[in-house]
C-alpha positions as CSV (number, residue, x, y, z in Angstrom):
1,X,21.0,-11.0,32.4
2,X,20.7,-10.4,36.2
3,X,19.3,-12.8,38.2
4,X,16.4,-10.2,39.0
5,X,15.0,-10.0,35.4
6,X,15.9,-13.8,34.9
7,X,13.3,-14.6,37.6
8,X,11.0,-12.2,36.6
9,X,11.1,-13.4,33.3
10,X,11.3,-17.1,34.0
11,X,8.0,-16.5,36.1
12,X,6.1,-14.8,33.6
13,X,6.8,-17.8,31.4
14,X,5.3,-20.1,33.9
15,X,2.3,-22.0,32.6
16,X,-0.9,-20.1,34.2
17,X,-4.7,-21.4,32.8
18,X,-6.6,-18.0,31.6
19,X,-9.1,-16.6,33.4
20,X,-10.9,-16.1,29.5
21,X,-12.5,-12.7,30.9
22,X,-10.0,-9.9,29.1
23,X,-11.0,-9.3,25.5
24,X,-8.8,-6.0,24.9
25,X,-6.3,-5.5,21.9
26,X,-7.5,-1.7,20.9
27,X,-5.0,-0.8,18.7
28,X,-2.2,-1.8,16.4
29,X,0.2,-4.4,18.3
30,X,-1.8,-4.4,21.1
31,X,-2.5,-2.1,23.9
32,X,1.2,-1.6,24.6
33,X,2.2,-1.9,20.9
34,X,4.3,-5.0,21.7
35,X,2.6,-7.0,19.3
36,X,2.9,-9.9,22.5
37,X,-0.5,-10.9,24.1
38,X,-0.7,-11.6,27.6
39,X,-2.7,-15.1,27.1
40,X,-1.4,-18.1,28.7
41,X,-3.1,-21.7,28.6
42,X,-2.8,-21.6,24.9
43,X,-2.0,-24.5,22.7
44,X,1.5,-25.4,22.8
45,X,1.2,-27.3,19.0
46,X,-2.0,-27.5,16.7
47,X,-3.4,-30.4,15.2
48,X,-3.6,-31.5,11.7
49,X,-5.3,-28.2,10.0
50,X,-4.8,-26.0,12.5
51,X,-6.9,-25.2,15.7
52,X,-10.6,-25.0,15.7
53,X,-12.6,-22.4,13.3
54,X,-14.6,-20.4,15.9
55,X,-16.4,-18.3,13.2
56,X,-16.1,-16.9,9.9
57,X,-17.2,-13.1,9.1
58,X,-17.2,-11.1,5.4
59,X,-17.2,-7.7,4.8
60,X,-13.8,-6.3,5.8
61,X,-12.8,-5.1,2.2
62,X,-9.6,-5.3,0.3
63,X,-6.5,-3.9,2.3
64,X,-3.7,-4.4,5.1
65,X,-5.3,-3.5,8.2
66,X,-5.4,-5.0,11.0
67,X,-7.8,-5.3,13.9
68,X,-8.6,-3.8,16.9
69,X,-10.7,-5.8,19.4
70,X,-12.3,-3.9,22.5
71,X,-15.6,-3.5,24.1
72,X,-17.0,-6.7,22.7
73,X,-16.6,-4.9,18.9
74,X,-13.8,-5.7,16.3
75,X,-13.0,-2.8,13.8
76,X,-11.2,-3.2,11.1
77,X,-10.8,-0.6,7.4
78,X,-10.9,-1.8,4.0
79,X,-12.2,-0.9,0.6
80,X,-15.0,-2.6,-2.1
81,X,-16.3,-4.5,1.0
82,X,-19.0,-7.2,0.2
83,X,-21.6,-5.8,2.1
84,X,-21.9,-2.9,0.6
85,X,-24.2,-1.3,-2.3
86,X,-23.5,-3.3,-5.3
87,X,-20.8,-1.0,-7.2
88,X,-19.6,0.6,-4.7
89,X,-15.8,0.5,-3.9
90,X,-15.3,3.1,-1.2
91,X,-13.4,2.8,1.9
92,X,-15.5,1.9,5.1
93,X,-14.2,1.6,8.6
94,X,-16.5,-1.8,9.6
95,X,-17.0,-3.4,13.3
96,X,-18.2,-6.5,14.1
97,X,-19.4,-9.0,17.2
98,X,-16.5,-10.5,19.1
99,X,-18.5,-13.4,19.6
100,X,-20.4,-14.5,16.2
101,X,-18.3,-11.9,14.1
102,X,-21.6,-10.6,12.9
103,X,-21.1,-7.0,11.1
104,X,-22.8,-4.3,13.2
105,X,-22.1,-1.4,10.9
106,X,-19.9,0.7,8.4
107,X,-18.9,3.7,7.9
108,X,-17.9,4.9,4.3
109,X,-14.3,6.6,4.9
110,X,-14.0,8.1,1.7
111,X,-12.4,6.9,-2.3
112,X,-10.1,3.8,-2.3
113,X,-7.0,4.3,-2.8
114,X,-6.2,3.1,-6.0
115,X,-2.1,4.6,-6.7
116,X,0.5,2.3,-7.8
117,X,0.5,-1.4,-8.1
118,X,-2.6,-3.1,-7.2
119,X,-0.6,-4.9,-4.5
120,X,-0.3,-2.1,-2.6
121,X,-3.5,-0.6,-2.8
122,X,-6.6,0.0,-0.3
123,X,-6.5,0.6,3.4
124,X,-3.2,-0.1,5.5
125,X,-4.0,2.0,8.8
126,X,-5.7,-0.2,11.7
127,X,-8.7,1.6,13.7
128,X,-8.1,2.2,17.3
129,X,-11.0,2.0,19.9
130,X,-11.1,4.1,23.5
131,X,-14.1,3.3,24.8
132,X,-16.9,5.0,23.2
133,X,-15.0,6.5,20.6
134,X,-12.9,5.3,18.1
135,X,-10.4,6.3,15.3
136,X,-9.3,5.7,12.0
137,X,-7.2,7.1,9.3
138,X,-7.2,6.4,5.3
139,X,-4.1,6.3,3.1
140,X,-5.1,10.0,2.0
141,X,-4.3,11.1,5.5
142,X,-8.3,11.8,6.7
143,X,-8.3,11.1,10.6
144,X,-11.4,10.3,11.7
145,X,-12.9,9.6,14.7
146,X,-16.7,8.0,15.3
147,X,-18.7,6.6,17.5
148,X,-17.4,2.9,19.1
149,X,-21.3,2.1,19.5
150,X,-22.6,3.3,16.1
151,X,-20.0,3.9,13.6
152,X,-21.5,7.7,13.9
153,X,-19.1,10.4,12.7
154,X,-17.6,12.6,15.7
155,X,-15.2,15.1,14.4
156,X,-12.6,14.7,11.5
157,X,-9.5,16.2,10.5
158,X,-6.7,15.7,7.6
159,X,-3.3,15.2,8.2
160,X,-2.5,16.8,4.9
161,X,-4.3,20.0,4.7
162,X,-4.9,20.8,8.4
163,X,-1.1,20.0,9.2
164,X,0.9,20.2,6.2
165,X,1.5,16.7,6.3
166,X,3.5,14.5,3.6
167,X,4.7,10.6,3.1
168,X,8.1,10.0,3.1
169,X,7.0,7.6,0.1
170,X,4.1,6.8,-2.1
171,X,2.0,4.1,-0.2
172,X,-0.4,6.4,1.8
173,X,-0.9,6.9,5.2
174,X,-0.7,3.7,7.6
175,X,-0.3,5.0,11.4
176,X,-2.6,3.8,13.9
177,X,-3.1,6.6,16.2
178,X,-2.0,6.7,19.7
179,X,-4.6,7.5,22.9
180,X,-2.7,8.6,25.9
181,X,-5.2,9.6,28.3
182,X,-6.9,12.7,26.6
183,X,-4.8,12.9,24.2
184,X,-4.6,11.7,20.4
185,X,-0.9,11.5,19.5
186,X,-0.3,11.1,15.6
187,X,2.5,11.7,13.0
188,X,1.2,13.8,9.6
189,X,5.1,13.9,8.7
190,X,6.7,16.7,7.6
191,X,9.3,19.6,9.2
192,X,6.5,22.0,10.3
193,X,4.5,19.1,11.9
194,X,6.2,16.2,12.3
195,X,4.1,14.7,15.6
196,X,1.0,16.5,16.7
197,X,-1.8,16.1,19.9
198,X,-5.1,16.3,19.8
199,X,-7.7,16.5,22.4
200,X,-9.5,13.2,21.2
201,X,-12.8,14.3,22.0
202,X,-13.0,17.0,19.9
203,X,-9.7,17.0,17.5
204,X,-8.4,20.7,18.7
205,X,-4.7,21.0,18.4
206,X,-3.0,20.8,22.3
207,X,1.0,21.3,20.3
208,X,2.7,20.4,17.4
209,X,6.5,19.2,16.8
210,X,8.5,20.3,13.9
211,X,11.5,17.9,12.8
212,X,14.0,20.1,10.9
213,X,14.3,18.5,7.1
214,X,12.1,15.6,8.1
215,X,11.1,13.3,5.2
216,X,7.5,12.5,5.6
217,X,5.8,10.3,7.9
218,X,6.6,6.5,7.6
219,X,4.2,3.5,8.3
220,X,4.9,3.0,12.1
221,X,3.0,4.0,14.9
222,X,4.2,5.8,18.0
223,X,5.3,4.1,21.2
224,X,5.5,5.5,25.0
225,X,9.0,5.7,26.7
226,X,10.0,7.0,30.6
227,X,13.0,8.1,30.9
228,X,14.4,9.1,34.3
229,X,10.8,10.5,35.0
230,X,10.1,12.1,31.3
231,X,7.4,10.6,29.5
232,X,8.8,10.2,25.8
233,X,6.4,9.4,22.8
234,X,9.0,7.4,20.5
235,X,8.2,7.0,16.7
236,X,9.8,6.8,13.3
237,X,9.4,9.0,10.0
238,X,10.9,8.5,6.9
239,X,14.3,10.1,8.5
240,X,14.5,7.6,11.0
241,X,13.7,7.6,15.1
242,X,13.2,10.5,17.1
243,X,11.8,11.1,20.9
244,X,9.2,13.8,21.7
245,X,8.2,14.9,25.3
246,X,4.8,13.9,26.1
247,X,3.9,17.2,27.8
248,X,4.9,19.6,25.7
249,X,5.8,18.3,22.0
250,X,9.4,19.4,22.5
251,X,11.8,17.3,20.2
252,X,14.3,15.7,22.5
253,X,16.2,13.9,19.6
254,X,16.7,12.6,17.0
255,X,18.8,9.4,14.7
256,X,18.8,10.3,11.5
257,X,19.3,7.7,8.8
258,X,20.1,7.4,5.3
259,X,17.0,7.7,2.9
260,X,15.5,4.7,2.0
261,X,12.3,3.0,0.2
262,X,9.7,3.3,3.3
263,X,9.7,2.6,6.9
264,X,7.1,0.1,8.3
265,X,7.9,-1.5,11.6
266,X,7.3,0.2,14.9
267,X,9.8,0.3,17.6
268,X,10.1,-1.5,20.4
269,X,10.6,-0.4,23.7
270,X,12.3,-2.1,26.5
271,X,13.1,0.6,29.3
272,X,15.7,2.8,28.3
273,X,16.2,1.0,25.2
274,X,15.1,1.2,21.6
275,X,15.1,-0.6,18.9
276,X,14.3,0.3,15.5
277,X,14.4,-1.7,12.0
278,X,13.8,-0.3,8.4
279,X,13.1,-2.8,5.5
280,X,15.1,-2.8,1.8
281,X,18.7,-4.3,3.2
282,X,18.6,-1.0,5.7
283,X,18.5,-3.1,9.2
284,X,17.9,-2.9,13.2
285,X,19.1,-0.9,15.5
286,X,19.3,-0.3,19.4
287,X,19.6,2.9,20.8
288,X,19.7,3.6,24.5
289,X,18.1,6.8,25.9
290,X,19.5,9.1,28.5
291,X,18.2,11.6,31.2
292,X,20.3,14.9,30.0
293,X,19.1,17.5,32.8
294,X,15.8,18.3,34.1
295,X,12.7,17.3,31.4
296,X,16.0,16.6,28.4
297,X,16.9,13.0,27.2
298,X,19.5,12.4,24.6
299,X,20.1,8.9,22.8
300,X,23.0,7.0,22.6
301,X,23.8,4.1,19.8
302,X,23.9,0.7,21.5
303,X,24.7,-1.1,17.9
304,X,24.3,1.0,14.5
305,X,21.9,-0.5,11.5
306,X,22.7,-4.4,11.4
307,X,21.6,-5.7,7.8
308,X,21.1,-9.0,9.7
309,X,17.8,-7.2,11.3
310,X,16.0,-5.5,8.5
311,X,12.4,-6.3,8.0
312,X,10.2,-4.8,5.8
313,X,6.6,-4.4,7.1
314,X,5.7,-7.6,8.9
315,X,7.2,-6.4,12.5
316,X,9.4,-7.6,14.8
317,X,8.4,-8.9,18.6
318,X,10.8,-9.5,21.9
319,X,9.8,-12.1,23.7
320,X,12.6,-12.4,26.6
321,X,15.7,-11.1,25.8
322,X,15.5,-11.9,22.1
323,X,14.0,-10.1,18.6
324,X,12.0,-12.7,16.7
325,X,10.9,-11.1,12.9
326,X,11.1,-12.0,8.9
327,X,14.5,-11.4,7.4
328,X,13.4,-8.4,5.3
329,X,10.7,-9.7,3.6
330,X,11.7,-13.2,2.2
331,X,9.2,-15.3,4.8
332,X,12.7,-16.6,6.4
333,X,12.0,-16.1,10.5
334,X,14.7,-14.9,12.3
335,X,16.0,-14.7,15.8
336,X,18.3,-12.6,17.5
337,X,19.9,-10.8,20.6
338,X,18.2,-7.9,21.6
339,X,21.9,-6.4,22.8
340,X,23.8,-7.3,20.7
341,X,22.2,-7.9,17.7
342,X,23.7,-11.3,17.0
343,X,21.4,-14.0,14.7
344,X,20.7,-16.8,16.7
345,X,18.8,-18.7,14.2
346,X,17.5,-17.6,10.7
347,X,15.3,-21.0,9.0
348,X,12.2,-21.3,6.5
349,X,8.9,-22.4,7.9
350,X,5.7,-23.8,6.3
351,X,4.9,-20.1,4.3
352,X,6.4,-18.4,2.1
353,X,6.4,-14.5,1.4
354,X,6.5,-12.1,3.9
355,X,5.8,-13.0,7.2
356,X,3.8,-11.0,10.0
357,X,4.4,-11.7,13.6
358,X,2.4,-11.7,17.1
359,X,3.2,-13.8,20.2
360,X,1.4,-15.3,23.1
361,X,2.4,-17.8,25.9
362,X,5.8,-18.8,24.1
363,X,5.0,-19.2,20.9
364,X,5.0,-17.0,17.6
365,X,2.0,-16.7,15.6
366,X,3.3,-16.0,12.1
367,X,1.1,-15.5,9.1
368,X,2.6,-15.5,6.1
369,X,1.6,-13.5,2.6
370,X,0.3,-17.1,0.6
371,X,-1.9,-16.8,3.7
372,X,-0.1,-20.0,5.8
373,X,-0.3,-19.9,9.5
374,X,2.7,-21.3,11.6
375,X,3.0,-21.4,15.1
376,X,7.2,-21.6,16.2
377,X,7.9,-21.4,19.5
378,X,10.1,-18.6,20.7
379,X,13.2,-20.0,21.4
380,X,16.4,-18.5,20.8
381,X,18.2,-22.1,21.0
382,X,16.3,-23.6,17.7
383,X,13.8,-23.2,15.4
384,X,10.9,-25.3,16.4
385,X,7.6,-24.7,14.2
386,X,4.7,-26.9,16.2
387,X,1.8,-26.5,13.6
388,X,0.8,-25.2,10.1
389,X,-2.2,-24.7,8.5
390,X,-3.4,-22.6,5.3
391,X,-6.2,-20.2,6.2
392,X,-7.8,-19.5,3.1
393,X,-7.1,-20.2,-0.5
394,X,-9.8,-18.0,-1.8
395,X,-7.9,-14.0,-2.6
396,X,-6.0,-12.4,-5.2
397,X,-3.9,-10.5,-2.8
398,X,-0.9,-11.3,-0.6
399,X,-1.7,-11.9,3.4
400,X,0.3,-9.0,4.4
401,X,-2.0,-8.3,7.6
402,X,-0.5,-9.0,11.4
403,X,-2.6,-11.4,13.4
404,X,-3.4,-11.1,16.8
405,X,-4.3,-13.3,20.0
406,X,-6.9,-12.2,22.6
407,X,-8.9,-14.2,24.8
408,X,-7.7,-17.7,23.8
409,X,-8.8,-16.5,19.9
410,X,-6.5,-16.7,16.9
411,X,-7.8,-13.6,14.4
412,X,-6.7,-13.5,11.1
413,X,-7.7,-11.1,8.2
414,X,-7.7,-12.1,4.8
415,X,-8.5,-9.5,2.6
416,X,-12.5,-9.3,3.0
417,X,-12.8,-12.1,5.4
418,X,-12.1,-12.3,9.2
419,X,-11.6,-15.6,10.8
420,X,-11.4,-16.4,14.9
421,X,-9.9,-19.6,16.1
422,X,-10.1,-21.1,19.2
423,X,-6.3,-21.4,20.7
424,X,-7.2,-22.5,24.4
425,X,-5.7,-25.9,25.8
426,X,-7.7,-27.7,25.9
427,X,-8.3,-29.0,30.0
């Protein structure tokens, strides 16, 4: 490391109290897709039971999505909610009050999906909010955008019949949808429209990107990359990553892998670099990207697939120079070197079952699928886990869903229930 970037990141490690006034995770990892929250002046261990229960909301449905907080609303997709008709299980996208999590409407979505094992089915995708309109999508591929205020149906469109879309495997359609500036950037899969844009006000199509041969869309969401002045949108499919120029949909390249099960986590971005990690033994890898004449980028392999770095769905974070994530899925936390992919520590915590991650202020916020919350600080040197606590014992289904810190709050779905903790130090 340089001793420009070691300073920079030894000061944005310094302790700093929060101002408490930013409220703002819109989309799936956050509004830069890290899955790493700003917040600082958090709790540096929990007590006995875990931090303090702020509130407790139902209504959220069965499902793996996540939330999205902005605007003072949380929104959130699930199906067979408990506030809705009695007997009815459809999918409803749902928002609530950030400060008394108090449901302020629903919107039905559509059928819940019901193929394959019951463990994988319901909602996966979580909403994303820009300003006064938001979007979701449903397993079945139906994009939808609505009203941030009312829940009010704006436009919709299907990523299957309007785009020839397909899954690269049988678990439905998980991508939280990117806003960049006008623009709705999403992935319906598929060679003849592999990444599309949208104007997000009204759905038309701005251009579309066909990936010769490509497999189906994955479960990742799409990322934003410069490049030597080139805006790059960066996402995976089911054939692996690819780059797409933001101004024109033109496919700048592409790293095709070997088929396997289904693709969850989405990449990281660090510069020039990405990396990329598939679940099912397949691994991580870092790729570097490079100008190639005016507009062109190409990518070069920094480390091929690393077995070492494969995680199935509950994402990896960088924090510093170092990838923290589950070891597939086994609920076994992992760190590692970004560069070179070397495991730097690899021990069980409190949980057990797949474990999702987030990160604020040095620590990592892990919730694991028995529903067990550990907080581990992020250091590459040990494993240090600083507090534990079991959030619910009350559902049938695993706690697959990534939590999230904004504001000095801990948020944690489980299954119908949302719950907000308070993670401030205390002064």
């Amino acid at each position: 490391m340089n001793s420009l970037l070691l300073a920079l990141c030894l000061a944005s490690a310094a302790p700093v109290v929060n101002t408490g006034v930013a409220e703002s995770w819109p989309t799936f990892r956050g509004p830069e897709r890290t899955g790493v929250s700003p917040d600082t002046g958090l709790l540096q261990a929990w007590p006995e039971g875990g931090p303090p229960l702020v509130w407790k909301a139902k209504g959220a449905g069965r499902g793996y999505a996540s939330l999205a907080i902005a605007g003072g609303r949380i929104l959130t997709l699930g199906d067979g909610i408990s506030t809705a008709p009695e007997g009815d299980a459809s999918e409803y996208l749902t928002a609530y009050d950030v400060k008394t999590g108090k449901q302020l409407w629903k919107l039905k979505t559509g059928e819940p999906w019901t193929s394959g094992s019951p463990t994988w089915q319901s909602s996966r995708s979580t909403p994303t909010i820009d300003g006064d309109l938001s979007y979701a999508v449903t397993p079945f591929g139906d994009l939808i955008c609505c009203e941030t205020a009312t829940g009010k149906e704006v436009w919709k469109k299907s990523l299957k019949d309007d785009f020839s879309g397909k899954k690269a495997d049988g678990w439905g359609y998980s991508e939280s949808v990117l806003i960049d500036g006008d623009r709705l950037i999403c992935t319906p899969g598929g060679d003849k429209n592999t990444m599309v844009a949208l104007d997000k006000r009204t759905g038309k199509t701005i251009w579309t990107t066909s990936r010769a041969e490509d497999r189906g869309a994955a479960h990742a969401s799409i990322v934003i990359s410069s490049v030597g002045g080139t805006k790059v949108y960066v996402q995976t499919t089911g054939s692996g990553p690819m780059g797409v120029r933001a101004d024109d949909g033109k496919l700048l390249w592409t790293y095709d892998i070997e088929k396997t099960t289904a693709i969850a986590p989405t990449p990281i971005i660090r510069g020039d670099l990405v990396f990329f990690a598939a679940g099912y033994k397949r691994g991580g890898a870092l790729l570097k990207q490079v100008p190639a004449g005016k507009g062109e980028v190409k990518v070069e392999e920094i480390y091929p697939l690393n077995k070492d770095l494969a995680n199935k769905h509950g994402g990896i974070v960088l924090v510093g120079d170092y990838l923290y994530g589950d070891s597939d899925d086994q609920g076994i936390p992992f760190c590692a070197d970004l560069m070179t992919g070397e495991i730097k520590w690899k021990e069980r915590a409190s949980g057990r079952g797949s474990a999702a991650f987030t990160a604020a202020d040095g620590c990592l916020y892990v919730h694991f699928a028995d529903n067990t919350m550990s907080l581990i600080k992020a250091d590459p040197k040990e494993m240090q886990e600083v507090g534990t606590f079991k959030v619910t014992e009350d559902t049938d289904r695993p706690g697959w869903m990534h939590p999230l810190v904004v504001d000095g709050k801990l948020y944690v779905r489980e299954q119908d229930e949302i719950f907000c903790y308070d993670v401030r130090a205390k002064k």
